[in-house]
PLY file of the C-alpha trace (Angstrom):
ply
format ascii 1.0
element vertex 434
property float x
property float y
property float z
element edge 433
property int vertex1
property int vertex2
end_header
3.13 -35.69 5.49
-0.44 -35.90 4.90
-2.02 -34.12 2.45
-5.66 -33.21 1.18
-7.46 -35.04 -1.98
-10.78 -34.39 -2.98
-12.82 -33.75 -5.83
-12.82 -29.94 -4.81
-9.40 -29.60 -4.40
-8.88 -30.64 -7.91
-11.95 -28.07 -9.46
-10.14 -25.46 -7.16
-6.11 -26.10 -7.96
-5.82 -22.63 -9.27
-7.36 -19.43 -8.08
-8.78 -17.97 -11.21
-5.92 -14.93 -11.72
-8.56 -11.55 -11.32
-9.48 -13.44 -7.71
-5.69 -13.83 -6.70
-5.08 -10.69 -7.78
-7.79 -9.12 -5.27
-6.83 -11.41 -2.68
-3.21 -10.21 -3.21
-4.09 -6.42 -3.13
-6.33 -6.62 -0.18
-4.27 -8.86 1.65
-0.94 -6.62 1.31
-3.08 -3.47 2.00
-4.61 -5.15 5.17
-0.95 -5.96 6.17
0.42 -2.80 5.53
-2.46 -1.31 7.81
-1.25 -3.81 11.01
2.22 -3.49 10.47
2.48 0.21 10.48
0.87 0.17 14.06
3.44 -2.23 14.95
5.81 -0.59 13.64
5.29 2.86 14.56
6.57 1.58 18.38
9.88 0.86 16.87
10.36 4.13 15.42
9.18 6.07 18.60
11.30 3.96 20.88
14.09 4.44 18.69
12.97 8.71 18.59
11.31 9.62 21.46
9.98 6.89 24.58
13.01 6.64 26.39
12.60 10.54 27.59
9.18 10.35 27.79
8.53 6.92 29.72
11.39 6.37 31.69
13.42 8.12 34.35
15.42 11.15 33.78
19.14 9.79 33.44
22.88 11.38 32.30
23.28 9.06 29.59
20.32 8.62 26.84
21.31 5.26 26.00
19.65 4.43 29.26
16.22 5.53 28.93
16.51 4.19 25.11
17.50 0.82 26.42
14.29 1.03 28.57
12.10 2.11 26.02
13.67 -0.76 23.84
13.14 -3.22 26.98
9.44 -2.84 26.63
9.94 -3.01 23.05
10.44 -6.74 23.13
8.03 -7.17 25.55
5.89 -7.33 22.40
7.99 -10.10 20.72
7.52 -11.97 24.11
3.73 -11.87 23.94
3.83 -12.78 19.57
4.14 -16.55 20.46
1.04 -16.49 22.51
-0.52 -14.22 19.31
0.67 -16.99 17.33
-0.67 -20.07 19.46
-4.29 -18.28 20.07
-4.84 -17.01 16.32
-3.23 -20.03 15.24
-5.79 -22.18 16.14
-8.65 -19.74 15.40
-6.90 -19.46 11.52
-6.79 -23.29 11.35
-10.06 -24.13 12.96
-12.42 -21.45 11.73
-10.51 -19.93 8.80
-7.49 -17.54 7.96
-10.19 -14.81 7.66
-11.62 -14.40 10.80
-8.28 -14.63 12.34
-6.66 -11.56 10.08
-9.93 -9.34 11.58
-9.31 -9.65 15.02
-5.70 -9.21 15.10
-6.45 -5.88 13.30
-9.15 -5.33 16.31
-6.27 -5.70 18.69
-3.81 -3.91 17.19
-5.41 -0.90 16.60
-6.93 -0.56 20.53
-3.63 -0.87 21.52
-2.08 1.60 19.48
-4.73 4.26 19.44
-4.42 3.80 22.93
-0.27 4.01 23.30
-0.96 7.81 21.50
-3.31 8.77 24.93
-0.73 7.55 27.00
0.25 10.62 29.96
3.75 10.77 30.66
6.52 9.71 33.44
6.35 13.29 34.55
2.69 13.10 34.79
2.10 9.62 36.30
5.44 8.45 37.01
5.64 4.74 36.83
2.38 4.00 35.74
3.43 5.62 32.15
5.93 2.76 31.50
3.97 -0.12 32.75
1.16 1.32 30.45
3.16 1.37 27.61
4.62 -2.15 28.18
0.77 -3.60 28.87
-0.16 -1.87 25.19
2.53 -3.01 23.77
1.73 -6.73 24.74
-1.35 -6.37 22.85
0.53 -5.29 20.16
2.43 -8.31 20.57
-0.15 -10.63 20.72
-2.03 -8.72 17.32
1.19 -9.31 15.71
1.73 -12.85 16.52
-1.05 -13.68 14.51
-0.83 -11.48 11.74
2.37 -12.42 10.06
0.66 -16.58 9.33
-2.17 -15.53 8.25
-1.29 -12.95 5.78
0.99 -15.11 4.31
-1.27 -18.07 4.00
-3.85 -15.94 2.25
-2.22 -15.33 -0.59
0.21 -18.46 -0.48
-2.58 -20.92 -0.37
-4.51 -19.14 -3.30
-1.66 -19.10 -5.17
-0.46 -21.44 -7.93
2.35 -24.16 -6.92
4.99 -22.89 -9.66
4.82 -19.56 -8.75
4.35 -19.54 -4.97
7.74 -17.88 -4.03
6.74 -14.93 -6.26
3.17 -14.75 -5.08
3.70 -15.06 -1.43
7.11 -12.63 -1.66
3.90 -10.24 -1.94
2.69 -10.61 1.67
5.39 -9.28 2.83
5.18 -5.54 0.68
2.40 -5.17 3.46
5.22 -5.58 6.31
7.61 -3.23 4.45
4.26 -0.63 3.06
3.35 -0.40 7.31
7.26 0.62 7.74
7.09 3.14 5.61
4.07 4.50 6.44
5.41 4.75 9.95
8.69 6.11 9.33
7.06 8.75 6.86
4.47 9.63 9.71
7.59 10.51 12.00
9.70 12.10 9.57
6.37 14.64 8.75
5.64 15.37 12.88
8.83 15.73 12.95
8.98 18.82 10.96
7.41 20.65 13.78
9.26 22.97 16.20
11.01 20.26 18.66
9.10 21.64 21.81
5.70 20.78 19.94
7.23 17.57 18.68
8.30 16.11 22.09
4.98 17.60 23.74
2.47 16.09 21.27
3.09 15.67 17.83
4.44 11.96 18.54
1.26 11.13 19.66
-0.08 11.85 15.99
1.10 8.69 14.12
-0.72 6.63 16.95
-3.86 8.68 17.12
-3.81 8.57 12.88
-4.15 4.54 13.77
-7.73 4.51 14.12
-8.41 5.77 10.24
-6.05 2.40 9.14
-7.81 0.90 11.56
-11.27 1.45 10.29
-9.99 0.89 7.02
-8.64 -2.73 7.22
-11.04 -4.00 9.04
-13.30 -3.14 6.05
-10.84 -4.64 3.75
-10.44 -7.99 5.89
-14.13 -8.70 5.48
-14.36 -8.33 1.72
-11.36 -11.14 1.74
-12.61 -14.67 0.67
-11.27 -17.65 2.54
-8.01 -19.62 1.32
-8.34 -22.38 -1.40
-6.85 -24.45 0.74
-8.79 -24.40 4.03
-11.77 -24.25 2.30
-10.41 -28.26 0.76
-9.25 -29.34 3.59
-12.52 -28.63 5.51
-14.45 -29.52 2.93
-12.51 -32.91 2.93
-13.45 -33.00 6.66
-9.07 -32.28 7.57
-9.24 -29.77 9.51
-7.36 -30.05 13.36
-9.23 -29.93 17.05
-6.22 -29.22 18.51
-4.08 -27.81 15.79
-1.54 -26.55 17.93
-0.61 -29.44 19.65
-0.80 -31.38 16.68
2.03 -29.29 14.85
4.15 -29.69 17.63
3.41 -33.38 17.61
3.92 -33.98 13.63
6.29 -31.41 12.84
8.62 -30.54 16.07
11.47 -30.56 13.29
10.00 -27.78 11.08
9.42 -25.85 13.86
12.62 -25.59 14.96
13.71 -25.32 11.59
11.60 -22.13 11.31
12.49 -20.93 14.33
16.39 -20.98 13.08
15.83 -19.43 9.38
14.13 -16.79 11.46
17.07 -15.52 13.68
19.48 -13.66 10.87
16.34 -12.45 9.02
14.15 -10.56 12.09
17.44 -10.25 14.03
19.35 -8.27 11.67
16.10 -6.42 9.77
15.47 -4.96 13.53
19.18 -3.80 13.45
19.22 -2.30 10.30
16.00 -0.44 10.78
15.56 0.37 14.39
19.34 0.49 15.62
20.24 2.48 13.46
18.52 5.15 14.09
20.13 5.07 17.64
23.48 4.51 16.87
23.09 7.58 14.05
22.20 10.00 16.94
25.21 8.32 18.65
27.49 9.47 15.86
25.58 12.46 15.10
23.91 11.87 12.28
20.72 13.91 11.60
17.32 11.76 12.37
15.98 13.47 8.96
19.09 11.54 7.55
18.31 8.20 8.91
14.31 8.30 8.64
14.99 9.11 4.70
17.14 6.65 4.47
15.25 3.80 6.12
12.48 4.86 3.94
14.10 4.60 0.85
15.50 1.08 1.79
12.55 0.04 2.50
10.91 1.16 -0.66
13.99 -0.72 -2.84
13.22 -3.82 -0.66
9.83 -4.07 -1.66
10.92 -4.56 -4.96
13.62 -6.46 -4.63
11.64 -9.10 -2.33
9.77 -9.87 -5.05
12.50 -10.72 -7.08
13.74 -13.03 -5.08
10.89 -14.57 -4.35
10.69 -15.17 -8.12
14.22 -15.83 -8.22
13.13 -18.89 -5.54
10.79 -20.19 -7.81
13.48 -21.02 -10.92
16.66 -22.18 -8.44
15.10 -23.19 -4.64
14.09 -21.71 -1.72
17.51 -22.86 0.17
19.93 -21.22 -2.37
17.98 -17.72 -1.89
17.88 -17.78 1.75
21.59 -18.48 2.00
22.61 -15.76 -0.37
20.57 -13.14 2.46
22.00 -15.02 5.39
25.12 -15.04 4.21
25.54 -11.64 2.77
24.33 -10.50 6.35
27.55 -11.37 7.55
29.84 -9.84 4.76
28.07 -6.48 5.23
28.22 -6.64 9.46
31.37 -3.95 9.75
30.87 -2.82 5.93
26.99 -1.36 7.42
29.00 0.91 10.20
31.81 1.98 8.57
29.42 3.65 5.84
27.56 4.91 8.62
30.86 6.52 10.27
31.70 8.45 7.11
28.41 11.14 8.07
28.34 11.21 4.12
24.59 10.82 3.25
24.56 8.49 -0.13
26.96 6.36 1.75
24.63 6.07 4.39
21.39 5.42 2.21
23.45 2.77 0.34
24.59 1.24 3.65
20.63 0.75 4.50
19.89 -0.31 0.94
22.23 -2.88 0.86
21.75 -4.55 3.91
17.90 -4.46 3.80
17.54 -4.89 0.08
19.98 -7.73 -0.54
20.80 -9.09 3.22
17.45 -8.73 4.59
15.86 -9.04 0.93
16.78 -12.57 0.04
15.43 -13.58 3.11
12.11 -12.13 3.73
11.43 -12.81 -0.21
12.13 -16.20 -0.03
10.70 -17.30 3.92
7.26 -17.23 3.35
6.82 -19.85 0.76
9.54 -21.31 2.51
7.75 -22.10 5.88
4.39 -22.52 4.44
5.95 -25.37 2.45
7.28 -27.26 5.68
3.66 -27.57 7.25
0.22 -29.53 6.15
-2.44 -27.59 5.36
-4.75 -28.62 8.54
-1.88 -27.55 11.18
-0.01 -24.97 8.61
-1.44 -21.58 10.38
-0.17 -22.79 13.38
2.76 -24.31 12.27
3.89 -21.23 11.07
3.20 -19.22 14.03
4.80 -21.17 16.59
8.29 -21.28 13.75
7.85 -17.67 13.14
6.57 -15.68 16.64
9.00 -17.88 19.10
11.99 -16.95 16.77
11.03 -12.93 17.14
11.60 -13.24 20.73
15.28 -14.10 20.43
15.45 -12.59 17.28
13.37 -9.48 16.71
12.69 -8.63 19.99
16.31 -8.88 21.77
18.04 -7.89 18.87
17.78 -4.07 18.92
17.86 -4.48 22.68
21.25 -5.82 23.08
22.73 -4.05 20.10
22.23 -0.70 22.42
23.61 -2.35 25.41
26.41 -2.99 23.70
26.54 0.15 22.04
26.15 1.81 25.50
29.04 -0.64 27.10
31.57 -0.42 24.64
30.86 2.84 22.73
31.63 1.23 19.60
30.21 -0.33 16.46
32.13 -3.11 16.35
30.71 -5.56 19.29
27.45 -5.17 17.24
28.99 -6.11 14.07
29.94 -9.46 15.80
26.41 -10.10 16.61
25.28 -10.05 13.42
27.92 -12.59 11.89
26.58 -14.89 14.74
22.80 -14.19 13.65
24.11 -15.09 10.40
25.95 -18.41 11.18
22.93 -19.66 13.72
20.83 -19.44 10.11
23.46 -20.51 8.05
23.89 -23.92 10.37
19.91 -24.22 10.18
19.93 -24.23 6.37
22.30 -26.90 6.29
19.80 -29.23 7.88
16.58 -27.85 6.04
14.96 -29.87 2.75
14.20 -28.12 -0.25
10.68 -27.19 -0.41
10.13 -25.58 -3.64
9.18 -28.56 -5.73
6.64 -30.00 -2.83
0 1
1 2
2 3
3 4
4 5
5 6
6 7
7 8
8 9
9 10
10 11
11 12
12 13
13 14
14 15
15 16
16 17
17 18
18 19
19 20
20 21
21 22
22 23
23 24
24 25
25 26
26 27
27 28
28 29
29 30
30 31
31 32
32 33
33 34
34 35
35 36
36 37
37 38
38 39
39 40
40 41
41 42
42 43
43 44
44 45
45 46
46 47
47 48
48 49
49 50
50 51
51 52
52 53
53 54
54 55
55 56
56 57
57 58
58 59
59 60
60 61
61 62
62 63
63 64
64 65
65 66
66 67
67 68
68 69
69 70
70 71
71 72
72 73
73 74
74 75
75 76
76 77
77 78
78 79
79 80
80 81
81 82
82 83
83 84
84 85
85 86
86 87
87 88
88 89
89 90
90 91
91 92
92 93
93 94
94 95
95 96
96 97
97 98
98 99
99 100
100 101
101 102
102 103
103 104
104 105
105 106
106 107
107 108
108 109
109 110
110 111
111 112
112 113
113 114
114 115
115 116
116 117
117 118
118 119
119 120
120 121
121 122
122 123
123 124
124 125
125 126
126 127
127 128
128 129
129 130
130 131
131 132
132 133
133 134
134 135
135 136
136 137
137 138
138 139
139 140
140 141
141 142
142 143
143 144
144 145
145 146
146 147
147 148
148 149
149 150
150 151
151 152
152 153
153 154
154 155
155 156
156 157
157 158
158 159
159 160
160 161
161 162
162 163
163 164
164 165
165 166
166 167
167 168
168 169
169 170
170 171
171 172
172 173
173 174
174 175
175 176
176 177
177 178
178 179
179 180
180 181
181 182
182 183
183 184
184 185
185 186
186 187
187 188
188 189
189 190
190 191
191 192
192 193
193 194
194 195
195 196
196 197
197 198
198 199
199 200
200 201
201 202
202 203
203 204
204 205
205 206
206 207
207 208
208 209
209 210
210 211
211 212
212 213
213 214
214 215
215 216
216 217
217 218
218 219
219 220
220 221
221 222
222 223
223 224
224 225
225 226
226 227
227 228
228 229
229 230
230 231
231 232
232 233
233 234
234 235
235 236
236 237
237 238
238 239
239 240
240 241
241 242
242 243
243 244
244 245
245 246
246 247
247 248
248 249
249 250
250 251
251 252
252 253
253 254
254 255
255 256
256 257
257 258
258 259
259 260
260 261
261 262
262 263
263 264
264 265
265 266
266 267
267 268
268 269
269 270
270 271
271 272
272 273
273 274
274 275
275 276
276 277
277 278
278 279
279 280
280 281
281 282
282 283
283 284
284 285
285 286
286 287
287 288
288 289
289 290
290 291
291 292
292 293
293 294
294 295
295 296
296 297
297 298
298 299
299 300
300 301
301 302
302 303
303 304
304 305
305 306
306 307
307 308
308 309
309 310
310 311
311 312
312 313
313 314
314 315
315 316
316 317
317 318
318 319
319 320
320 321
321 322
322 323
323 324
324 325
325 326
326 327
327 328
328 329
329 330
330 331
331 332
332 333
333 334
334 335
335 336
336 337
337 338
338 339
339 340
340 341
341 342
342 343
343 344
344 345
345 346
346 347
347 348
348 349
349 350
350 351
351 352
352 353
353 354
354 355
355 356
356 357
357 358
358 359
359 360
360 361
361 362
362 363
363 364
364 365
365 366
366 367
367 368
368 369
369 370
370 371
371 372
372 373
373 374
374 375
375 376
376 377
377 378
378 379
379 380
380 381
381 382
382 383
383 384
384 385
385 386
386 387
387 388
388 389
389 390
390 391
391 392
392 393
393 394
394 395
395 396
396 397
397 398
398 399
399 400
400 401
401 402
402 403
403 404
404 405
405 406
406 407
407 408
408 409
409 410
410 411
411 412
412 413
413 414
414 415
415 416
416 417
417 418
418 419
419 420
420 421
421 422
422 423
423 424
424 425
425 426
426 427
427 428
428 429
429 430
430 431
431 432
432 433
């Protein structure tokens, strides 16, 4: 693997700590900005689209398999997110890239809370949706790299798990943001609710908008682009150079990816459909994806600390495989309609399951890449992976749900999202000591 020596690089081989701590707190709140537009879709598709944007039909499960449909029409646009702001992040900087994803994702969905109607336009309402959502997409699929190469890059070798473990409280800060932002509209009378108050978590958008692209320019530029253009390292082509030095650690990435965005998409989009399935209050479910969410932030941390002292590969396999010990556990806890069982059902399998995982990946796949092809590395791992992973997940879960009627199909899917990871472990190095 090559690697990057210069008299800078050694001057620069730690951030001073009150400069990685402001690159840590504007990076996560820049995050957190992206992510809750991203993540607002989820909750809305899960809530609301597949009335709105779709045909009228008998069973609900069909318009919320539509409004899923176009859900991972997003994750089918995040590799080309990843290949374009790939190569901007490794050629020009990690900086420049981070603004203009924020650009994009907050036209699109600013724009997704003007959208008219199916009963207004017919089918120009869902192929609206689905072109917004493709920008989404695309925002997205350059966001995730970057974020976590600004703060992994600045941080200091021994404690990389831990540091970078905090790019991802931006991911879960955007989810909560967006669940809260439901859960409040929806405290208006339902009429007003389905009429417009949905389109107030997208409109409120442009605020975070205006706000993270203020943050994103005060960022400095990673330690180690900044040495490896210095030491004149930096890639033309850094794309096809990743896939041409590293076609292993892509696919690598690409299978330590499946259990963690497959089943976090389950846990916190699913199940908001399958609770109105079984009857469960949305109030009920919004709470208690919020809370999850909230324990996971801590407990990613941990175990991205946890990473640093025993390995990256021991962590990850402790979320993969707990993923499939909790698949029928998750919905039989639902089933009981008993609300603490339900909130620890979504604590445990997106605090530990999902947890372990998220902590632990970005350090992880940063580690597999070199610095001049790492942005793009990482994308192409991380965004092709959603597809399968993130983006079908939630998608076939209700198609299942709708076929059989049942729980029980969909806790099979998770035990194989599980093994597909496990099986990729088996055949990934250990990266914390390189």
């Amino acid at each position: 693997m090559a690697t990057v020596h210069s008299p800078s690089a050694e001057r620069s081989a730690a951030t001073p700590d009150r400069a990685l701590r402001r690159i840590v707190i504007a990076s996560v709140a820049g995050n957190a900005m992206e992510w809750y537009d991203f993540f607002v879709y989820g909750t809305a598709a899960a809530l609301v689209f597949g009335t709105l944007f779709f045909p009228a039909n008998a069973d609900p499960l069909i318009g919320t398999l539509g409004a899923f449909a176009a859900f991972a029409m997003g994750f089918v646009a995040r590799p080309l997110g990843g290949i374009v702001f790939g190569h901007i992040g490794d050629r020009y900087g990690r900086r420049a890239s981070l603004v203009w994803t924020l650009l994009i994702m907050g036209f699109a969905t600013f724009g997704i809370g003007l959208l008219p109607t199916y009963d207004h336009v017919g089918l120009w309402a869902p192929a609206a949706l689905v072109a917004l959502r493709l920008l989404q997409g695309i925002a997205s699929g350059g966001e995730w790299g970057g974020g976590v190469l600004m703060i992994s890059e600045n941080a200091p070798p021994e404690k990389r798990g831990y540091y970078a473990a905090w790019s991802q409280l931006g991911v879960g800060g955007g989810f909560v943001l967006s669940s809260a932002a439901f859960l409040a509209v929806q405290a208006l009378p339902h009429e007003q609710f389905i009429s417009w108050g949905w389109r107030l978590p997208f409109l409120a958008s442009i605020v975070i908008f205006a706000l993270g692209v203020y943050i994103r320019h005060s960022l400095p530029e990673s330690r180690d682009f900044e040495n490896a253009e210095e030491a004149g390292k930096t890639s033309h082509m850094p794309v096809l150079e990743a896939i041409k030095r590293h076609p292993k650690e892509i696919l690598m990435a690409m299978g330590l990816r499946v259990a963690e965005n497959g089943g976090a998409y389950i846990f916190l989009a699913f199940s908001l459909v399958y609770g109105k399935f079984v009857g469960i209050p949305n109030s009920t479910m919004l709470t208690g994806v919020m809370l999850a969410m909230v324990v996971e932030m801590v407990a990613m941390l941990l175990w991205g600390k946890l990473s640093d002292r025993i390995g990256r590969k021991p962590v990850y396999m402790i979320g993969a495989a707990s993923l499939a010990v909790m698949a029928f556990p998750f919905f039989w806890l639902l089933d009981t309609h008993s609300t603490p069982l339900i909130w620890l059902a979504l604590v445990l399998g997106t605090a530990v399951c999902h947890g372990a995982m998220i902590g632990t990946l970005p350090a992880l796949v940063g580690e597999l890449f070199s610095t001049e092809v790492r942005y793009s590395g990482v994308a192409l791992g991380h965004e092709v992976a959603s597809i399968f992973a993130g983006g079908l997940s939630p998608l076939l879960a209700t198609a299942l749900l709708s076929h059989y009627h049942t729980s029980w199909p969909v806790a099979v899917f998770l035990i194989v999202l599980s093994l597909i990871t496990v099986i990729t472990l088996r055949f990934t190095r250990e990266t914390r000591q390189r």
